[in-house]
Backbone as a ProteinNet text record, in pm:
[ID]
protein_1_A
[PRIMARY]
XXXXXXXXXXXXXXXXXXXXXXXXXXXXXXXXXXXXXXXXXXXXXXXXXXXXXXXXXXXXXXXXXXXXXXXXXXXXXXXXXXXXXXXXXXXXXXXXXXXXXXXXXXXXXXXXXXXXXXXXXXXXXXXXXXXXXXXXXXXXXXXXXXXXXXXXXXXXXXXXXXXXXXXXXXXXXXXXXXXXXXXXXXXXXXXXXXXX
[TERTIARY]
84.6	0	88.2	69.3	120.7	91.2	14.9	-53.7	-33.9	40	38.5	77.6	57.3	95.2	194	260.7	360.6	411.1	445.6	489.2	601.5	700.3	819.2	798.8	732.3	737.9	838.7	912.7	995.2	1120.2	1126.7	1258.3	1212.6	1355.4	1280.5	1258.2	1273	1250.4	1100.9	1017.7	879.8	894.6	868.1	857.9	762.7	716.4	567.8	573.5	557.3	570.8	401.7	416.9	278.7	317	261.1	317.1	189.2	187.3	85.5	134.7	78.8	142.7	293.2	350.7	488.7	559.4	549.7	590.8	578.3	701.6	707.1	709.4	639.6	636.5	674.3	738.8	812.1	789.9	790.6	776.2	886.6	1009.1	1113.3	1114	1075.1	1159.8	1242.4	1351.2	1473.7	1481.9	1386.5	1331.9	1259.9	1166.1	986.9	1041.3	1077.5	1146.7	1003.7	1021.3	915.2	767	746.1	587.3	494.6	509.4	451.1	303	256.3	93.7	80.1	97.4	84.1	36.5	196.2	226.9	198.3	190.3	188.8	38.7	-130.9	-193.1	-209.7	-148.5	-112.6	-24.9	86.5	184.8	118.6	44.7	-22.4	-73.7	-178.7	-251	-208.4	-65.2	-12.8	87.8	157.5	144.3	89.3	-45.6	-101.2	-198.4	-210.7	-225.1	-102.3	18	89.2	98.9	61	61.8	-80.3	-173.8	-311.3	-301.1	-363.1	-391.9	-486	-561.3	-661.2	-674.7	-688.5	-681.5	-707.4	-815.2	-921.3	-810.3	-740.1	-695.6	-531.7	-505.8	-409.3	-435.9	-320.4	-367.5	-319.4	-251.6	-204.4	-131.1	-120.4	-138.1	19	152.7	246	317.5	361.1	422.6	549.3	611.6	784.3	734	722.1	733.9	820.6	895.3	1023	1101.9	1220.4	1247.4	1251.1	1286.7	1251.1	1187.4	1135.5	1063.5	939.4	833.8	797.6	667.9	629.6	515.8	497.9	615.5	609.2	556.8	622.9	569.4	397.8	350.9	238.4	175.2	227.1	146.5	142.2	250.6	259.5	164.4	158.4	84.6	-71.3	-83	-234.5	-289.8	-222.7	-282.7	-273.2	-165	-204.1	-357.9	-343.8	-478.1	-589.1	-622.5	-715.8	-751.6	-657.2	-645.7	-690.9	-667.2	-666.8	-820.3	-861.8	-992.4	-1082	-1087	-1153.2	-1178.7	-1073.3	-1054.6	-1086.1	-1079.4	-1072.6	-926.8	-869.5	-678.2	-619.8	-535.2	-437.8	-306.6	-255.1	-146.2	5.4	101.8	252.6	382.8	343.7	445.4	597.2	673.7	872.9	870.3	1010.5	1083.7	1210	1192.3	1348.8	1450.5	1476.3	1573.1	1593.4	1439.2	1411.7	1472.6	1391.9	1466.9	1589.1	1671.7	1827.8	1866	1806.8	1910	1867.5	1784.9	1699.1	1782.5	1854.9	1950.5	2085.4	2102.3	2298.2	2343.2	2418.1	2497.4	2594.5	2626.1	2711.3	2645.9	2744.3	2645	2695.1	2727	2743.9	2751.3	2656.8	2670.1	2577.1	2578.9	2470.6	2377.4	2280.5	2197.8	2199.3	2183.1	2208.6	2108.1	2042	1924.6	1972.6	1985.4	1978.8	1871.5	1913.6	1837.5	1830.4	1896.7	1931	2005.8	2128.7	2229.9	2273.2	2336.2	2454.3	2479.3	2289.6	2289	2203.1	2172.1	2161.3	2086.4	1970.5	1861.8	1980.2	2021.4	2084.5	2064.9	2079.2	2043.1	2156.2	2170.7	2259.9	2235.4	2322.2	2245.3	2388.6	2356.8	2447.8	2531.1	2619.9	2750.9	2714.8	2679.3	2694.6	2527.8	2485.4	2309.2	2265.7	2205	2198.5	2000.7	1960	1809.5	1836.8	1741.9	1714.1	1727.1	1802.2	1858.4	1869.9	1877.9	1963	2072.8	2174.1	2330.1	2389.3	2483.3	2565.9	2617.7	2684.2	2776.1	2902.1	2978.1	3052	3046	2909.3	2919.7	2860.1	2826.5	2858.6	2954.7	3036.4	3195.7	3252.9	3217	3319.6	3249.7	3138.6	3100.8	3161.7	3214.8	3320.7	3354	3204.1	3120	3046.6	3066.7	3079.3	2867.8	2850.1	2741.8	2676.2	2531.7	2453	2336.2	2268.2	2160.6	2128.3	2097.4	1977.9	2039.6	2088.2	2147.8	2266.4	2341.7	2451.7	2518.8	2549.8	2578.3	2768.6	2779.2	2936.2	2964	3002.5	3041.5	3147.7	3239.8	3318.2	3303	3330.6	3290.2	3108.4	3092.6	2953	2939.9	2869.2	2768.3	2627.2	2597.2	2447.6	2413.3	2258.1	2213.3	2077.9	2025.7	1937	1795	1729.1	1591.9	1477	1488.7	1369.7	1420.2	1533.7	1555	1559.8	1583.1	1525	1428.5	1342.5	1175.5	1136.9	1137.1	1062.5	1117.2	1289.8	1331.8	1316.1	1279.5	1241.6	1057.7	1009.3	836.9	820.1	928.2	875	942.2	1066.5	1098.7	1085.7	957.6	890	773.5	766.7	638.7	563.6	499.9	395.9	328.3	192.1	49.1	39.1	-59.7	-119.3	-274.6	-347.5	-415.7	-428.8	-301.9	-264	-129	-111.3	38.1	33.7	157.5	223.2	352.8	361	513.3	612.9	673.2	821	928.2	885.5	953.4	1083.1	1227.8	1317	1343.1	1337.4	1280.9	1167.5	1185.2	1069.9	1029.1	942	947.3	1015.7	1047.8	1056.8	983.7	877.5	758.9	728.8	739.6	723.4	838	961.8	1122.7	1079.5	992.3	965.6	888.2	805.2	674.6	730.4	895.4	962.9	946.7
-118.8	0	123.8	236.1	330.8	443.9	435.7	547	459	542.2	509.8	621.8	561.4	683.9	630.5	605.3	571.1	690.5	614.3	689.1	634.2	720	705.8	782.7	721.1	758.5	698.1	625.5	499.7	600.3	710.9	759.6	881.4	1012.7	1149.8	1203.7	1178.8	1227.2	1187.5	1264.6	1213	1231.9	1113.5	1121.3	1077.1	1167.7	1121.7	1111.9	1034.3	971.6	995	998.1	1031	975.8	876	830.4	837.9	934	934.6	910.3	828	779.8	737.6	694.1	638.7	762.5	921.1	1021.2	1035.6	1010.3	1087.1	1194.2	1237.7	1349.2	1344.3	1379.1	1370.6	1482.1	1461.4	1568.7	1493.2	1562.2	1457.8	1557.8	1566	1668.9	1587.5	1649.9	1558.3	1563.2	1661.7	1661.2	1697.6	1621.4	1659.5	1680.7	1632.9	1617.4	1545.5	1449.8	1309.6	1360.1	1457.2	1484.9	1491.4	1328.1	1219.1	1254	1213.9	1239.2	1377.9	1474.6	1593.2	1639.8	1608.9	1604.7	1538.5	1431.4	1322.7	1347.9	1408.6	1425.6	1543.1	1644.5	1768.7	1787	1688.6	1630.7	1539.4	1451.9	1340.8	1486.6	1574.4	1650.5	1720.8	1780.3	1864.4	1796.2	1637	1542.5	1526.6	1485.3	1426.3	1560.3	1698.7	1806.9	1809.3	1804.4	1836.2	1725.6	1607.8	1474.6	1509	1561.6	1573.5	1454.2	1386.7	1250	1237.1	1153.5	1148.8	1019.6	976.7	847	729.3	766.9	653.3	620.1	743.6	660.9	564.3	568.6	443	342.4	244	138.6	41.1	180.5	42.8	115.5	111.8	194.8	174.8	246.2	170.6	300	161.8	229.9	143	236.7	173.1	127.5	5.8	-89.1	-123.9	-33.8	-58.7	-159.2	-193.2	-117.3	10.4	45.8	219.2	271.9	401.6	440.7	367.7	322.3	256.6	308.2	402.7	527.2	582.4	628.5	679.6	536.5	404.1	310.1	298.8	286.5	266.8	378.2	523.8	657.6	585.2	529.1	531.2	416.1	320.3	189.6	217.7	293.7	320.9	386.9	524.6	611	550.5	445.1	345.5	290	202.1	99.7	195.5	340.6	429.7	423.2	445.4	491.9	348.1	224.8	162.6	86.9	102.9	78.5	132.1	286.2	364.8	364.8	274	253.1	124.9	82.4	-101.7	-151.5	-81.3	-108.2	-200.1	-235.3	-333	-245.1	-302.3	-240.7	-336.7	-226.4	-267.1	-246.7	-308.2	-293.1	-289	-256.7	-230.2	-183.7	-273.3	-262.7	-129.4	-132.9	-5.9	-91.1	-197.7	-297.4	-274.9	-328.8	-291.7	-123.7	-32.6	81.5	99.7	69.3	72.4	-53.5	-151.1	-235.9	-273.2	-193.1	-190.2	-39.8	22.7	96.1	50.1	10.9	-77.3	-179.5	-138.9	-216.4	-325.5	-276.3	-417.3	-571.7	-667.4	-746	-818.8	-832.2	-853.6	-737.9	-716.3	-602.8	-619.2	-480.5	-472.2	-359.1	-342.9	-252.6	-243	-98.1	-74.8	43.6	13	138.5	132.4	296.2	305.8	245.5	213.7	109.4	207.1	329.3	410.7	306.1	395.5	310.4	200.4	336.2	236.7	91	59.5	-62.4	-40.2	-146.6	-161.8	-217	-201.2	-339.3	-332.9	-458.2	-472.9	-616.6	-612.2	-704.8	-772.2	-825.7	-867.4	-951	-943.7	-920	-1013.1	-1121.5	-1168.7	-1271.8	-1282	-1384.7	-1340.3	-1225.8	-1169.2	-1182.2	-1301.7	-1335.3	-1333.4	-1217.2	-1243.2	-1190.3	-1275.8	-1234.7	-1139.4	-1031.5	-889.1	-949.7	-889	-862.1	-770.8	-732.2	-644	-673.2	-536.7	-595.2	-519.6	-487.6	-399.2	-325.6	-212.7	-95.2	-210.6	-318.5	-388.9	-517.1	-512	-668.3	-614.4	-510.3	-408.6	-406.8	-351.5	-310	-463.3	-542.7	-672.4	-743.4	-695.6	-730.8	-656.2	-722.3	-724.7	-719.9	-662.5	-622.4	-448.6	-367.1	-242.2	-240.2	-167.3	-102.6	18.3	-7.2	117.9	141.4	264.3	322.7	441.1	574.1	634.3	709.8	664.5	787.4	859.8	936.3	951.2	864.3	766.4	663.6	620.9	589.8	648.9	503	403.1	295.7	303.7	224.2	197.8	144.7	145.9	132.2	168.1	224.8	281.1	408.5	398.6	487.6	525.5	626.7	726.3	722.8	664.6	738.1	792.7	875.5	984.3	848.4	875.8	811.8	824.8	1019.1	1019.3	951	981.1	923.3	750.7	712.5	576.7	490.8	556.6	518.4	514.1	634.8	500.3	440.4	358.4	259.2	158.5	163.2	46.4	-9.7	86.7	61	14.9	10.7	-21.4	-151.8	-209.5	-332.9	-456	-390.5	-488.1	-509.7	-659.9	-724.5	-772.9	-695.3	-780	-707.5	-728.7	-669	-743.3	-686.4	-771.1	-680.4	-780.7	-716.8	-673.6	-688.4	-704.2	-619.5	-504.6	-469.7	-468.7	-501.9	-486.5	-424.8	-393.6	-336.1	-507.5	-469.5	-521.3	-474.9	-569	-526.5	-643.4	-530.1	-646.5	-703.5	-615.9	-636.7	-535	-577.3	-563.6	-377.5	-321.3	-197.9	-159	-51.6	-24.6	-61	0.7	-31.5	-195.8	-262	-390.9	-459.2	-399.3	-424.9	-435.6	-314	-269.1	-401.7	-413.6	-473.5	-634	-669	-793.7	-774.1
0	0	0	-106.6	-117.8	0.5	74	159.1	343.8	403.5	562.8	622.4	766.4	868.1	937.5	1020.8	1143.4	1245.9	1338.4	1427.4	1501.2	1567	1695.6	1788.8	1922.7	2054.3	2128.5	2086.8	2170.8	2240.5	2223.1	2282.8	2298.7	2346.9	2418.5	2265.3	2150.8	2028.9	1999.5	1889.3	1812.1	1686.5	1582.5	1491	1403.2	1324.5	1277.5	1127.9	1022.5	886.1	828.5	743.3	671.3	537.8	448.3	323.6	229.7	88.4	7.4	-109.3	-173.7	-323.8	-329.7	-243.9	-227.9	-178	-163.7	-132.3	39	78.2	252	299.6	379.6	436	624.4	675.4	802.2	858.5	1016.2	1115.9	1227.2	1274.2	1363	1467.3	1570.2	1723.9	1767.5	1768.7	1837.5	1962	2054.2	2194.7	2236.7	2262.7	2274.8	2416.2	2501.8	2701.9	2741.3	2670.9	2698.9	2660.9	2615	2648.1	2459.6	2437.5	2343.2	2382.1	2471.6	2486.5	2489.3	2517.6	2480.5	2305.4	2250	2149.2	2001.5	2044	1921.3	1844	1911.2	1777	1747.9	1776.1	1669.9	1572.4	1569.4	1487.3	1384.2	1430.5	1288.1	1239.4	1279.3	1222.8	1130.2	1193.9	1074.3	941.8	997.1	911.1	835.5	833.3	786.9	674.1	724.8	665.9	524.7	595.6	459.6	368	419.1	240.9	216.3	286.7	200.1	189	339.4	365.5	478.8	463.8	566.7	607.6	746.9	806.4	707.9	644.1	633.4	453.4	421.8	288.9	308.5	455.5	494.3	456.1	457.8	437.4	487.5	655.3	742.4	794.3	967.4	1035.2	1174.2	1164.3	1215.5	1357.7	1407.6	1581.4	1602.7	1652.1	1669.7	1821.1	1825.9	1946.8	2073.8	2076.4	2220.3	2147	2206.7	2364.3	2370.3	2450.7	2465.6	2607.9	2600.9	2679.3	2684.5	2820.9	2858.6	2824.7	2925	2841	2701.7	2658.9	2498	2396.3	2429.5	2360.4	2342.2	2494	2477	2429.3	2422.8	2369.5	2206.2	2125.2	2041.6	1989.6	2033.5	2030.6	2025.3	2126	2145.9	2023.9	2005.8	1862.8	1766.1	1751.2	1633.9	1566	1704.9	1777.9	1728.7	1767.4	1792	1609.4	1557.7	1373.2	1303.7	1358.9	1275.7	1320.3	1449.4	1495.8	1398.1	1398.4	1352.9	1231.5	1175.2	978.4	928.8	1042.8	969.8	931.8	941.2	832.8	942.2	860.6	998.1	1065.9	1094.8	1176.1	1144.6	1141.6	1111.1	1182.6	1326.9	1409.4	1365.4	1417.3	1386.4	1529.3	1561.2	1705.7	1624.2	1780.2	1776.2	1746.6	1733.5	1646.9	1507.4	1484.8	1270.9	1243.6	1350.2	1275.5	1256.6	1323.3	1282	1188.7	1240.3	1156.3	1007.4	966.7	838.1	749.1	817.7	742.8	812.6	811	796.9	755.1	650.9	523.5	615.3	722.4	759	807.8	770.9	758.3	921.6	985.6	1146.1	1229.8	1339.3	1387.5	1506.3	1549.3	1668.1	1702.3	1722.5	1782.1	1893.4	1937.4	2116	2113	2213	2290.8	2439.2	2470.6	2633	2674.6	2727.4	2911.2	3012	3034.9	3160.2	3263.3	3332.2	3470.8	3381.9	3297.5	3218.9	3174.2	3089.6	3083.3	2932.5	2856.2	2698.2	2685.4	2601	2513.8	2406.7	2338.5	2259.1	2226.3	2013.8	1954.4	1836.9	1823.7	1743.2	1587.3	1472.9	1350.6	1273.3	1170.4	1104	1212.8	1183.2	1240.7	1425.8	1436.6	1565.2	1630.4	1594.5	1556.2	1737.3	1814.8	1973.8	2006.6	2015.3	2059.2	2176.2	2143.1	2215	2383.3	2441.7	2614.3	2672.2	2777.4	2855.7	2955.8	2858.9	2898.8	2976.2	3063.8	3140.8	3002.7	3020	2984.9	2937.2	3078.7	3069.9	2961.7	2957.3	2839.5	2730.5	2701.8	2589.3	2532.8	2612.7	2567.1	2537.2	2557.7	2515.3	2379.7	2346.3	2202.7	2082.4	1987.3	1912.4	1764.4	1766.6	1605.8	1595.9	1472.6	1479.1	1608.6	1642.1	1718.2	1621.4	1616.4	1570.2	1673.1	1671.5	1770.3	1737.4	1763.3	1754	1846	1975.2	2079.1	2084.5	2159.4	2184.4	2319.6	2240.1	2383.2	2341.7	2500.4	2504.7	2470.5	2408.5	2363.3	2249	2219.6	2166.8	2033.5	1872	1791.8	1743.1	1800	1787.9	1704.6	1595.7	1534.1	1546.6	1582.7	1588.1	1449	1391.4	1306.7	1344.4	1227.2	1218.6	1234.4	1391.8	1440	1303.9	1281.3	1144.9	1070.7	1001.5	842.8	845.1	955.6	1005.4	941.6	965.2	1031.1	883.6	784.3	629	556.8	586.5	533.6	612.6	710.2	827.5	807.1	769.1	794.6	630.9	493	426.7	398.8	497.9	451.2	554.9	646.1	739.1	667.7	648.2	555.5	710.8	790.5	887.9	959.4	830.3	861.9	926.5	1032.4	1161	1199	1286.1	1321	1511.6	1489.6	1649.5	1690.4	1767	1787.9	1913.9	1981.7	2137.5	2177.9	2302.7	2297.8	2336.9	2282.8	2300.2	2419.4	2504.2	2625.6	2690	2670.8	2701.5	2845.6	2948.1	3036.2	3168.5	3259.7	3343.5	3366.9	3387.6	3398.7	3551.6	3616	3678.9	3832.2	3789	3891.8	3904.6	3821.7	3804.4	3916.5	3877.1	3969.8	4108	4138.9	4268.2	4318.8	4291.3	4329.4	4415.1	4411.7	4455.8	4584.9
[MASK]
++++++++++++++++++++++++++++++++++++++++++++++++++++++++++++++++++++++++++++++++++++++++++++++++++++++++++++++++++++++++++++++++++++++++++++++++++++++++++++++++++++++++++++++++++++++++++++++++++++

């Protein structure tokens, strides 16, 4: 389908995608200072104002899934849910994994998202093949394949790329309509920690 919407709440950035006739149109704050529910539907609005696109001509409705921020996920998840209820369309989840590793040419490598207290969701891709965890700072640093992410995180062989310019080479080379999205959680929330 030539026509979608997506969104990135997963971090202190928002980024909102609007796609009409194969043409993108982007809205990126590189620091909302967490405030996604505030934010996020005056952004589709004016999104979705400049492709001269309207919900109902999606044709499939997408949210960057965590890891990440815990709240911003579900802000993002929900307005999905809300758009695609309201339309009938399905929905096209992408983890904060797909967005990076859906733009990098190397073919062993790794993805890293802050965790906060110097600890990592991190995934591993090719020869360096590691289902999504959370790692110390320390067993970070001893993985031994270049690192990509989205933040400014102090690691060693690590490259930052651009979260927007991300997000519509990632949402168009994930093939999985669903009629179902969830967050992706690597581990436990905070409050959850507590509750032992």
């Amino acid at each position: 389908m030539n026509n979608f919407l997506a969104v990135d709440t997963s971090s202190r950035y928002l980024t909102v995608l609007a796609v009409k006739d194969g043409k993108p149109f982007l809205r990126h704050l590189p620091d909302c200072a967490m405030r996604h529910s505030v934010m996020l539907m005056d952004e589709i609005d004016k999104t979705l104002t400049q492709a001269g696109l309207t919900p109902a001509e999606c044709g499939f409705f997408c949210a960057v899934t965590g890891p990440g921020s815990f709240t911003g996920i579900r802000i993002g998840i929900s307005a999905m849910k809300g758009f695609a209820l309201g339309t009938g369309k399905k929905l096209k989840p992408v983890t904060s994994f797909d967005l990076i590793a859906y733009n990098v040419a190397d073919e062993n490598f790794y993805v890293c998202i802050d965790a906060a207290h110097e600890h990592y969701y991190v995934c591993g891709y090719g020869k360096n093949l590691l289902e999504p965890c959370y790692l110390s700072k320390e067993e970070v640093s001893a993985l031994d394949a270049p690192k990509y992410g989205f933040e400014d995180l102090p690691l060693e062989n690590y490259r930052k790329l651009d979260a927007g310019a991300c997000l519509y080479p990632a949402v168009c080379a994930c093939d999985n309509l669903s009629d179902e999205m969830s967050a992706q959680y690597v581990r436990k929330s905070q409050a959850e920690e507590n509750l032992k």
